[in-house]
C-alpha positions as CSV (number, residue, x, y, z in Angstrom):
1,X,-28.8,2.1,12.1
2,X,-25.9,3.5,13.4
3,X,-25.1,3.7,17.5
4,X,-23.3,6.8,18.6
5,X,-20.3,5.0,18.9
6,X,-20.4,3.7,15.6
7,X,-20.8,7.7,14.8
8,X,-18.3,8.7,17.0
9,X,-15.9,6.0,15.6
10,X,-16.3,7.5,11.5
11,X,-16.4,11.1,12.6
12,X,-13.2,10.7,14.6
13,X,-11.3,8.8,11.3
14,X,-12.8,11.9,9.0
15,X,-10.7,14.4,11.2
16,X,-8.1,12.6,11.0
17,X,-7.8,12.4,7.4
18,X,-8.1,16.2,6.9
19,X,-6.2,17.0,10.1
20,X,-3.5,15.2,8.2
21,X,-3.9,17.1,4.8
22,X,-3.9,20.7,6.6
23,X,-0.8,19.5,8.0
24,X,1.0,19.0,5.0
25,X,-0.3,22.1,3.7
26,X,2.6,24.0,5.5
27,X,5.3,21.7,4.3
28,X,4.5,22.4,0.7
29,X,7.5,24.4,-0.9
30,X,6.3,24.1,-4.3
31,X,5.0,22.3,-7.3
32,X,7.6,19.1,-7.0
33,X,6.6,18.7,-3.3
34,X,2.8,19.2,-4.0
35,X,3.1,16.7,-7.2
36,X,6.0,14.6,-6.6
37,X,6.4,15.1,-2.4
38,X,9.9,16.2,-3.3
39,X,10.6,12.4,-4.2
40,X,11.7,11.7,-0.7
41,X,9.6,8.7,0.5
42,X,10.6,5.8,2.2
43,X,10.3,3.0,-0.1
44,X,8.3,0.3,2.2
45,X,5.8,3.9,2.4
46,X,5.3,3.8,-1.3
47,X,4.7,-0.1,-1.5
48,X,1.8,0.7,1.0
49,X,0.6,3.7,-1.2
50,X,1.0,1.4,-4.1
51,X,-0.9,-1.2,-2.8
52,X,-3.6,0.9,-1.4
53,X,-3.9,3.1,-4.2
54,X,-5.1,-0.2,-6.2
55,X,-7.4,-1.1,-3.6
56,X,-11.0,1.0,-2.6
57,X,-14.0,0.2,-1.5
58,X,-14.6,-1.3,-5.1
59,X,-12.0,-4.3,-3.3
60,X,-13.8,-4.3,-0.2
61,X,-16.9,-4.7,-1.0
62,X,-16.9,-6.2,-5.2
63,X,-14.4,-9.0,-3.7
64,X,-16.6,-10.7,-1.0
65,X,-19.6,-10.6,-3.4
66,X,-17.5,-12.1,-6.4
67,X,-17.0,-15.1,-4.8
68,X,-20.2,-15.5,-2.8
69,X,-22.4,-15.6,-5.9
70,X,-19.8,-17.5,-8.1
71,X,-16.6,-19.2,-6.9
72,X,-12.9,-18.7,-6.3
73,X,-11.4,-19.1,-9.9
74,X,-11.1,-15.1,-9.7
75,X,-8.3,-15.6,-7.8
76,X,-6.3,-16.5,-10.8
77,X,-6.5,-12.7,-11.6
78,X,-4.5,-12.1,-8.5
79,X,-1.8,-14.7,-9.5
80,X,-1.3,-12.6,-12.9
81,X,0.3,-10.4,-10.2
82,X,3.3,-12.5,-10.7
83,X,3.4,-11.8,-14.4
84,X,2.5,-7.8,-14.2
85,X,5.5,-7.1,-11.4
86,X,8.5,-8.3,-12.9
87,X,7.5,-6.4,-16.3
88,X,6.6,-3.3,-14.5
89,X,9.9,-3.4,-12.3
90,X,12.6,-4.8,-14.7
91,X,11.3,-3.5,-18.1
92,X,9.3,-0.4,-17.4
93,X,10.5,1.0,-14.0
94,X,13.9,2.1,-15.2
95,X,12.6,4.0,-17.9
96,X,10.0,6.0,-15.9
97,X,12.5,6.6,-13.5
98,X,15.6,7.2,-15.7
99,X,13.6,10.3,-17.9
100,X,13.6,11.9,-14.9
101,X,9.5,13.1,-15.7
102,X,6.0,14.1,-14.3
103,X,3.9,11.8,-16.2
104,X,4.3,8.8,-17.8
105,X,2.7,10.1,-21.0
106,X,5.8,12.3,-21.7
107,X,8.0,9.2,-22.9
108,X,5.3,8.3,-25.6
109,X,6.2,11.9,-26.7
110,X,10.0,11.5,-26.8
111,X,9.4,8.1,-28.4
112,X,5.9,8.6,-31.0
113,X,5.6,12.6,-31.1
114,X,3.0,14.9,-29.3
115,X,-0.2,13.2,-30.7
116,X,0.5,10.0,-28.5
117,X,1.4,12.1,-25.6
118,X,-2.2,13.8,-25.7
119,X,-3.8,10.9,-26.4
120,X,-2.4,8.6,-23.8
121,X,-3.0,10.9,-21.5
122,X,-6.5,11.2,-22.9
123,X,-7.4,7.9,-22.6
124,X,-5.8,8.1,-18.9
125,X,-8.5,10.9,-17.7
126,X,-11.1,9.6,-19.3
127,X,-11.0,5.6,-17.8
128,X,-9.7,7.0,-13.9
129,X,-12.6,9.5,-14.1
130,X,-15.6,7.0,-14.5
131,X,-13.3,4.5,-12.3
132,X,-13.5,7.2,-9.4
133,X,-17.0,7.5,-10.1
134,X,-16.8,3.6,-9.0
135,X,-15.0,4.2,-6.0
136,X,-17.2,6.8,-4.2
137,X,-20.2,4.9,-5.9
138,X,-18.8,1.7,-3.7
139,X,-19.0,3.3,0.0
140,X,-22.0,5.0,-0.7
141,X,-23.6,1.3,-1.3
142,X,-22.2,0.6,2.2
143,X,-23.6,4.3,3.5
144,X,-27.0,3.2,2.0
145,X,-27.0,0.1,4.1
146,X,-26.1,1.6,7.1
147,X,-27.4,4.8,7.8
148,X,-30.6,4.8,5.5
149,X,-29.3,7.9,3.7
150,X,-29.5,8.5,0.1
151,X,-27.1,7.9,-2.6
152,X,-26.6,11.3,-3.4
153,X,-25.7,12.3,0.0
154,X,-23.4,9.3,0.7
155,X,-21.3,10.0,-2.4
156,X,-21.2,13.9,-2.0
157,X,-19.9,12.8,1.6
158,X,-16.9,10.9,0.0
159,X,-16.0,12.7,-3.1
160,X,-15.9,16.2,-1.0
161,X,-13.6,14.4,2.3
162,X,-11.1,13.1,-0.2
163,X,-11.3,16.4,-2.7
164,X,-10.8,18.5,0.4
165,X,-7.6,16.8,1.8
166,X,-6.2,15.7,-1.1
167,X,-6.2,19.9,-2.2
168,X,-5.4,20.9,0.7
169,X,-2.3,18.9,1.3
170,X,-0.6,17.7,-2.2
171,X,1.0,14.0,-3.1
172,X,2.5,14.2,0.8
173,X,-0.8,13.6,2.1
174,X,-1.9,11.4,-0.5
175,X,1.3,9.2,0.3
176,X,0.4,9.2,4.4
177,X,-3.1,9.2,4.7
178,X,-2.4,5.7,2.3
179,X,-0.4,4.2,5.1
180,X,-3.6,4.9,7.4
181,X,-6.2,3.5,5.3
182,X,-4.3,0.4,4.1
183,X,-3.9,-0.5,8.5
184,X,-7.8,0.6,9.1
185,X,-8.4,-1.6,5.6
186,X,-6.4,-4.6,6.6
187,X,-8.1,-4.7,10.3
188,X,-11.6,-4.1,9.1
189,X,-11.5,-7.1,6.7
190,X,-9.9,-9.4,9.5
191,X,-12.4,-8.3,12.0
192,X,-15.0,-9.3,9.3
193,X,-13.8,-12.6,8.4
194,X,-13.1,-13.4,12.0
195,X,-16.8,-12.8,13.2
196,X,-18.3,-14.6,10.1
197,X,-15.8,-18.0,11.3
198,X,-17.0,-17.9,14.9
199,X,-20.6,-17.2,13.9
200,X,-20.4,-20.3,11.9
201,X,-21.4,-23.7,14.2
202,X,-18.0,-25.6,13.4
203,X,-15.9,-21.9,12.4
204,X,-13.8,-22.1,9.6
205,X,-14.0,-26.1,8.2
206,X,-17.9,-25.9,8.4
207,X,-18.5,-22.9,6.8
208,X,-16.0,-24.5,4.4
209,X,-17.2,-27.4,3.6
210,X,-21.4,-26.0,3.4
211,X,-19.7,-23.5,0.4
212,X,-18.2,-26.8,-1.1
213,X,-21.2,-28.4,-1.1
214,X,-22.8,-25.4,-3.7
215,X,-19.5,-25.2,-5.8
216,X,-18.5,-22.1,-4.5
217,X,-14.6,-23.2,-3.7
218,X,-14.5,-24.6,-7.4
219,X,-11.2,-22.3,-9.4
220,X,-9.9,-24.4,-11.9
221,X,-11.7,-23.6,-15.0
222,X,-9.6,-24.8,-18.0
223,X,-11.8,-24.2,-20.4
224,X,-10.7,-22.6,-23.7
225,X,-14.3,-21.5,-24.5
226,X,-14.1,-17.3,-24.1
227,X,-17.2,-17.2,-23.6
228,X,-17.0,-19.0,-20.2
229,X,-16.8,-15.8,-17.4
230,X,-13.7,-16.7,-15.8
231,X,-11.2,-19.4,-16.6
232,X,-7.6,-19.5,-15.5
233,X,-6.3,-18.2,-18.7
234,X,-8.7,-15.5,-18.9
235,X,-7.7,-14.5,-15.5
236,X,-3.9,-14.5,-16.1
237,X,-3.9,-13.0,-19.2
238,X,-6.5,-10.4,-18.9
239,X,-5.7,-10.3,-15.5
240,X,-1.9,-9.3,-16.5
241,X,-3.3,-6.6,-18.8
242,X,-5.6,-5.0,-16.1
243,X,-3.0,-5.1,-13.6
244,X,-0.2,-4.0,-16.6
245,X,-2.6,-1.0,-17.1
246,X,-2.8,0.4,-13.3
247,X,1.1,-0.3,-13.0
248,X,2.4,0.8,-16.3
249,X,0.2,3.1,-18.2
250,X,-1.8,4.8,-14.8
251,X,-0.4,7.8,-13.7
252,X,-1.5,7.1,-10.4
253,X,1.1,4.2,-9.8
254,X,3.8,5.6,-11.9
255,X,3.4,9.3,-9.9
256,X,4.0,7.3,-6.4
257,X,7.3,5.1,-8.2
258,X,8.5,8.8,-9.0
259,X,8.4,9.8,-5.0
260,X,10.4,7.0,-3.9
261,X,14.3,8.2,-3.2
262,X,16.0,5.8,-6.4
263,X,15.4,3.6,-8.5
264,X,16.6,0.6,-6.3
265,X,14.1,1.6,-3.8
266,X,11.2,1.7,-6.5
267,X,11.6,-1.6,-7.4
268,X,12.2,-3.2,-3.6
269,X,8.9,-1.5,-2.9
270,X,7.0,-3.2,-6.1
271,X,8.8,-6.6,-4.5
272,X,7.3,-5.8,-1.0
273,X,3.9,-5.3,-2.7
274,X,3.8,-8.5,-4.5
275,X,4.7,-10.5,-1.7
276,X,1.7,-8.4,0.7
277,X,-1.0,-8.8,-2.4
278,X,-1.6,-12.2,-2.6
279,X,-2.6,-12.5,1.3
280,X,-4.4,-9.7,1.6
281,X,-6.9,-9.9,-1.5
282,X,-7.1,-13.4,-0.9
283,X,-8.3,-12.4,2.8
284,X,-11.2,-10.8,0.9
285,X,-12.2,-13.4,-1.6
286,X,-12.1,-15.5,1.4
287,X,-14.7,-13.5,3.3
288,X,-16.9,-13.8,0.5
289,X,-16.7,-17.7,1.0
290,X,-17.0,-17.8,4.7
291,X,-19.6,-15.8,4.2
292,X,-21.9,-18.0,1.9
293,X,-21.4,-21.3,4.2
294,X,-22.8,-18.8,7.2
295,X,-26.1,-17.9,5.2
296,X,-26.0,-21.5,4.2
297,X,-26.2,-22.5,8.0
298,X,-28.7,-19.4,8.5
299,X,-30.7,-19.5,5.6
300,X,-33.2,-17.3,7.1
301,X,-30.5,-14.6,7.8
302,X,-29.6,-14.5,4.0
303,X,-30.4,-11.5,2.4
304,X,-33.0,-11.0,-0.7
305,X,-33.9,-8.4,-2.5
306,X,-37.3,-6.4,-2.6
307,X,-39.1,-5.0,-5.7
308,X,-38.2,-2.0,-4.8
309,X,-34.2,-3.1,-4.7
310,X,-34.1,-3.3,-0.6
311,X,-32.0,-6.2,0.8
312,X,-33.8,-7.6,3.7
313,X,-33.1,-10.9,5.3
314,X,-35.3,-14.0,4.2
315,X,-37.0,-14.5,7.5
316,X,-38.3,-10.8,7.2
317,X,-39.9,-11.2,3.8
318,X,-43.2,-10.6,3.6
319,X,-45.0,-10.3,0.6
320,X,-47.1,-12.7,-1.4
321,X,-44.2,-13.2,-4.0
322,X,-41.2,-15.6,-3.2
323,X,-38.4,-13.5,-2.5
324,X,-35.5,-12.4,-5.4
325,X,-32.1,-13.1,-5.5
326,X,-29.9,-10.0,-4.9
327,X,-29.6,-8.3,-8.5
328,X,-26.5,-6.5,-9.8
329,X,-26.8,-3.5,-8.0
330,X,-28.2,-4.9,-4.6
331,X,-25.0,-7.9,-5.0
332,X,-22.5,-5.4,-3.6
333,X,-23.7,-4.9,-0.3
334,X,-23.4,-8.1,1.0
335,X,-20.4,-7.2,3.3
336,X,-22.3,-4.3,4.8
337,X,-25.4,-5.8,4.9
338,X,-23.8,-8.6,7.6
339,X,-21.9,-6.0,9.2
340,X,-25.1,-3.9,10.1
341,X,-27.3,-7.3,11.0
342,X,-24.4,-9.2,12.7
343,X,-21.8,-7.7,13.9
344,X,-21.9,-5.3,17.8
345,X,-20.9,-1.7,17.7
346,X,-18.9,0.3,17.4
347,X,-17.6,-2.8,14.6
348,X,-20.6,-0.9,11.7
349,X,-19.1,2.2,12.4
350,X,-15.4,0.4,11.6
351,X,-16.6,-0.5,8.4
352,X,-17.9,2.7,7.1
353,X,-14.2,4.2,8.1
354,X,-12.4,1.0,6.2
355,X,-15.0,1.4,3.0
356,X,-14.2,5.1,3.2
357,X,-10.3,4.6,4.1
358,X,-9.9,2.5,1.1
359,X,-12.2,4.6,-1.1
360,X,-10.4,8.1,-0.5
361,X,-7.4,6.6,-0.9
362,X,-8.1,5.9,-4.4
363,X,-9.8,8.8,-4.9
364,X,-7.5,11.4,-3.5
365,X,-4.2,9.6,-5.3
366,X,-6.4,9.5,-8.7
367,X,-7.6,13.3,-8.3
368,X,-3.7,14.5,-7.6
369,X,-2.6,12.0,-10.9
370,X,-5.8,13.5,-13.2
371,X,-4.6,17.0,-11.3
372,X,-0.8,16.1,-13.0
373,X,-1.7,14.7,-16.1
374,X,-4.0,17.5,-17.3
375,X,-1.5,20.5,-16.1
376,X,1.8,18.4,-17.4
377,X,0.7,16.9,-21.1
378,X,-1.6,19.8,-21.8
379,X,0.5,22.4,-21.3
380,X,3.1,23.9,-22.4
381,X,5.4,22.0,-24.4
382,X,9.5,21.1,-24.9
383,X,11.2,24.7,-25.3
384,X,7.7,26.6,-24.9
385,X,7.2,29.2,-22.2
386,X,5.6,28.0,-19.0
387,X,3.8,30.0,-16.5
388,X,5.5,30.6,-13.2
389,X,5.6,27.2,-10.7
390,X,3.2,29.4,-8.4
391,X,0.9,29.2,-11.2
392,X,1.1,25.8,-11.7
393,X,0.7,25.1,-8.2
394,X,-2.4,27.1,-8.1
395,X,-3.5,25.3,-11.4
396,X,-2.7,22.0,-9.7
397,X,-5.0,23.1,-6.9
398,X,-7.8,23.7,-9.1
399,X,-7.9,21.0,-11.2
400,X,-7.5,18.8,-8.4
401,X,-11.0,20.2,-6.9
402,X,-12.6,19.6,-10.9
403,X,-11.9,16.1,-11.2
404,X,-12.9,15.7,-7.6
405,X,-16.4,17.2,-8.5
406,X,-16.6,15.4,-11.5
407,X,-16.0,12.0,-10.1
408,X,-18.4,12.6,-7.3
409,X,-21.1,13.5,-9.7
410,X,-20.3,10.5,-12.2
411,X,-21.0,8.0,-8.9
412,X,-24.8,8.7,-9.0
413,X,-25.2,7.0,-12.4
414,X,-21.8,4.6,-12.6
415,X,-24.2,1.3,-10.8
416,X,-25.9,1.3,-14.5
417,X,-22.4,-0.4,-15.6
418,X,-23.1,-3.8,-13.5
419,X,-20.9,-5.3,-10.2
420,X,-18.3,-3.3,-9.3
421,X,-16.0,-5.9,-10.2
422,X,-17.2,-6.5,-13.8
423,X,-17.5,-2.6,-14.5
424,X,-13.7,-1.7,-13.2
425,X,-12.5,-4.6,-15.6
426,X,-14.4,-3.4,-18.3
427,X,-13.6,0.4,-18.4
428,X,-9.8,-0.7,-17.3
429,X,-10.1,-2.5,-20.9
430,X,-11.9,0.0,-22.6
431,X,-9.8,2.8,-22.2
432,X,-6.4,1.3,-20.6
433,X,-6.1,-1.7,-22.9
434,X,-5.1,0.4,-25.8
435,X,-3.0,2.6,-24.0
436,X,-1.2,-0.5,-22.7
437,X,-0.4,-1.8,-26.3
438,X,0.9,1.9,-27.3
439,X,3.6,1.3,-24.1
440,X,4.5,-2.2,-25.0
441,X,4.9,-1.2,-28.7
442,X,7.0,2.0,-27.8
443,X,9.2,0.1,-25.5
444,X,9.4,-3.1,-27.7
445,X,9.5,-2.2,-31.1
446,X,12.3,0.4,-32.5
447,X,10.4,0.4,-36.3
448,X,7.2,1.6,-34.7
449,X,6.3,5.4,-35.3
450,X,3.9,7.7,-34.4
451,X,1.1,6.9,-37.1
452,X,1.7,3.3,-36.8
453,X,1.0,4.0,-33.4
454,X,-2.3,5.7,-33.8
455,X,-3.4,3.2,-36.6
456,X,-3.1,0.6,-33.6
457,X,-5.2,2.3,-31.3
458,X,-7.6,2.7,-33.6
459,X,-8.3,-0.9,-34.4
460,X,-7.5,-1.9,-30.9
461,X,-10.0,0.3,-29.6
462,X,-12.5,-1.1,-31.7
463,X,-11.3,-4.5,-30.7
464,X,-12.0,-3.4,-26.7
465,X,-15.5,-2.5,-28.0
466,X,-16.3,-5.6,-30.1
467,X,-15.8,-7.7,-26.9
468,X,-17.2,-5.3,-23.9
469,X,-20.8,-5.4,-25.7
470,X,-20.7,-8.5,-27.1
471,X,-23.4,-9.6,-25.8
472,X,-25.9,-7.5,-27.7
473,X,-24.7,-9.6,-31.0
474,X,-23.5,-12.7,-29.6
475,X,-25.6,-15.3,-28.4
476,X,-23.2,-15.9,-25.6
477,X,-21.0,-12.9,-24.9
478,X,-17.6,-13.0,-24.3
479,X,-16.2,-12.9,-21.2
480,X,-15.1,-9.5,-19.3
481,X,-12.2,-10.4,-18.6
482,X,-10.7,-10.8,-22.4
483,X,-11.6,-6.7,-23.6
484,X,-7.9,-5.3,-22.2
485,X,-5.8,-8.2,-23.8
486,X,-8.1,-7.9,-26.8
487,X,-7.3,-3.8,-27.0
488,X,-3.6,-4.3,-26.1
489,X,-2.5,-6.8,-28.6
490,X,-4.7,-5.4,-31.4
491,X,-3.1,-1.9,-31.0
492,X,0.4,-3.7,-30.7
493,X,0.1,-6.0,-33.7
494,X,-2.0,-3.4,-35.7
495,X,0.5,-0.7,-35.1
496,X,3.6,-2.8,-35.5
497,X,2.5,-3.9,-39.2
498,X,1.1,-0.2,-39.8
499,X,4.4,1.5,-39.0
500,X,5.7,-0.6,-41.8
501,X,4.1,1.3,-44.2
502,X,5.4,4.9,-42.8
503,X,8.7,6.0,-42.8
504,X,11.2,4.7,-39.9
505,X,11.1,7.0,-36.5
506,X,14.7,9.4,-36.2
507,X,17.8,7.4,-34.7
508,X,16.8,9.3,-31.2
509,X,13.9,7.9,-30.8
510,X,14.9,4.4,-31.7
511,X,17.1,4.8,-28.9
512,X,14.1,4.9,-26.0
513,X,13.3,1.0,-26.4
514,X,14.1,-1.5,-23.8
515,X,16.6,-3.3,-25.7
516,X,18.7,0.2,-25.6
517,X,17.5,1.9,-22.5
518,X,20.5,1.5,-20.7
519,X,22.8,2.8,-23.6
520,X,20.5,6.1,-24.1
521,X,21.4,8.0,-21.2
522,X,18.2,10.0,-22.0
523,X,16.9,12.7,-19.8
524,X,14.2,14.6,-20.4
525,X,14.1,17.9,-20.5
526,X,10.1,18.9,-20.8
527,X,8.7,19.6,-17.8
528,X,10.8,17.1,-16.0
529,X,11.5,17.9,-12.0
530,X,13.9,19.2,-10.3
């Protein structure tokens, strides 16, 4: 249970984060600054949003336990980093920052026609929604371990901290209250790791070599079997398309490149966030190692699972049947359940503030993008009357307190879907796999039109399916990591050959591909700002 300290420690960090938000409420001077922070952000502040936009409490705690109860080939899947940032800065950037927009969803328009616009952004709501639902679900596991209290309680407490600041104070305290929660993630996980080495007779090389001895350092998997969970090229090419998806297609990336100052400075922060991802996700991974070879030197300190889905430590087992193995849904609070048992306070209270940090950040900068997306690609289009920008605002405002709801209640019933690593892979696949092959078939392809375009989706989507739930008709299903590059290129094969058979797209439009970006000059005139 928590000390007072510990409590002290959380309630003090909560504050903070809406202290922050009402502060930004008086700087807001309209829609731009409460969608777009007047795109006026210092461009290492917007690698730090980046980064910590694409890391919640999903990272902190689904990393640790990946490589605990398997090994550290998912690590290959961070390397496809190297493949996903020079496309998203040299290919895609320019455009998104060139058409001068709100959303990224208004190119498909300018290049397909409305239909790809709605359903784009469509396919957008629909896969962050149940991914917030993940990201409060994830501190609430850590809430559960801590404090006792129930699920329902520990997500409410998230999705309403994050719903209320994020309202309150617009993209400016989105973009700030990042910086925070990516320091008080950073330091919680290094505090973690560096309590699990010195707990560990020998530190770092023992605790090394006892995970050795089990396989769990093991990440070269060349097999070309897709049926195998993770392999290296599953990892860097469905790895690429997940992380393609969050920078290219996700209006919660694209909304923070639009804040930075220029271009220039967009892409110097994408640069900066490369060169800060690999250490710091491979910090957590590592925790997840460090931590197995200390259970393996205290194997009655490892923790099992009850019938009743408790995790208790081994030495505190006590009835007549040997104890479980954590299951799915217990697997995910391995990093709280050592923080509580091992660690002095106020370092349980620190956790629950990093879990949460991490969490809201997500969740406020995926409420403001849902917020943007529906007002934006929803309303009003090209040469259509809008309603007046205090309107919007208001709108804004609104929406931003229903998706915040809706994600909140979505997190009591999202721990169905499996780890909270395999889940977030599979709805980014589901839902942002197609929408990834619509981008790279806009931007690549000058022939491919609107209905090609849908055609695409159709069958790529189906393609996503076939491979998320194949194991209810394959014998061995295939792995998790293969259902975005299996929806991408469907949809951009599919829809290149289909626009084949429908006539060619106007000069105009041929004009927004990569090969004659810088030639167009385009500008959009929608609903672009300023």
């Amino acid at each position: 249970m928590l000390s007072t300290l510990d409590v002290g420690v959380f309630g003090f960090y909560m504050l903070l984060l809406v202290g922050i938000g009402v502060y930004f409420t008086r700087q807001q001077k309209g829609l731009k600054s409460y969608l777009l922070a007047d795109q006026n952000i210092h461009w290492i502040i917007v690698a730090i949003s980046v980064l910590a936009a694409l890391f919640s409490g999903i990272s902190y705690l689904g990393a640790p336990a990946e490589t605990y109860y398997n090994d550290l080939s998912y690590l290959w899947v961070v390397v496809s980093f190297f493949i996903a940032t020079p496309i998203t800065t040299l290919v895609f950037l320019p455009f998104f920052r060139r058409l001068n927009l709100y959303t990224a969803y208004e190119y498909l328009e300018r290049r397909f026609d409305r239909r790809l616009r709605w359903l784009a952004s469509g396919l957008f709501i629909v896969r962050v929604t149940f991914y917030l639902a993940l990201a409060v679900y994830a501190p609430a596991l850590a809430i559960m371990e801590i404090t006792g209290w129930p699920l329902w309680l520990s997500a409410s407490l998230t999705g309403l901290a994050a719903t209320l600041y994020t309202t309150l104070g617009g993209m400016k305290a989105v973009i700030w209250t990042d910086s925070l929660q990516f320091l008080v993630l950073c330091g919680g996980i290094v505090l973690i790791l560096a309590f699990a080495i010195a707990g560990v007779p020998g530190g770092l090389p023992a605790a090394w070599h006892l995970a050795a001895e089990k396989g769990k350092i093991e990440f070269i998997h060349l097999d070309l079997d897709p049926t195998v969970r993770v392999t290296v090229w599953a990892a860097l090419l469905g790895g690429a398309c997940n992380n393609l998806v969050q920078m290219v297609t996700d209006q919660i990336s694209v909304q923070r490149y639009l804040t930075a100052k220029s271009l220039e400075e967009c892409q110097r922060a994408l640069w900066f966030k490369l060169g800060v991802t690999l250490p710091l996700v491979g910090t957590f991974y590592l925790t997840g190692t460090v931590l197995f070879g200390y259970y393996q030197a205290y194997p009655d300190r490892e923790p099992v699972a009850t019938a009743k889905g408790h995790v208790v430590a081994r030495a505190e087992w006590k009835d007549s049947e040997p104890p479980k193995p954590l299951g799915d849904k217990e697997r995910d609070r391995l990093l709280p359940f050592f923080v509580v048992r091992h660690l002095p306070s106020p370092l349980p209270g620190l956790l629950i503030a990093a879990v949460f940090g991490a969490t809201m950040a997500v969740v406020s900068a995926g409420i403001n993008a849902l917020a943007t997306a529906t007002l934006m690609d929803f309303g009003p289009g090209a040469g259509e009357p809008r309603p007046s920008e205090r309107r919007q605002f208001l709108q804004a405002r609104a929406l931003t307190v229903v998706f915040g709801g809706l994600a909140t209640a979505l997190a009591l019933v999202v721990g169905m879907l499996g780890t909270l690593v395999e889940a977030t892979v599979q709805i980014m696949g589901l839902f942002g796999g197609p929408l990834l092959g619509i981008f790279f078939l806009g931007v690549l392809s000058r022939r491919a039109n609107g209905n090609g375009a849908l055609v695409g989706v159709a069958v790529g989507a189906v393609a996503g399916i076939l491979v998320a739930f194949s194991r209810f008709f394959l014998p061995k299903p295939i792995s998790f990591l293969w259902t975005a590059f299996a929806a991408a290129g469907t949809t951009f094969v599919v829809g290149w050959v289909s626009s084949l058979l429908f006539p060619a797209p106007p000069p105009s439009a041929q004009e927004l591909v990569f090969w004659k970006g810088e030639q167009s000059g385009f500008q959009s005139q929608s609903t672009a700002p300023g």
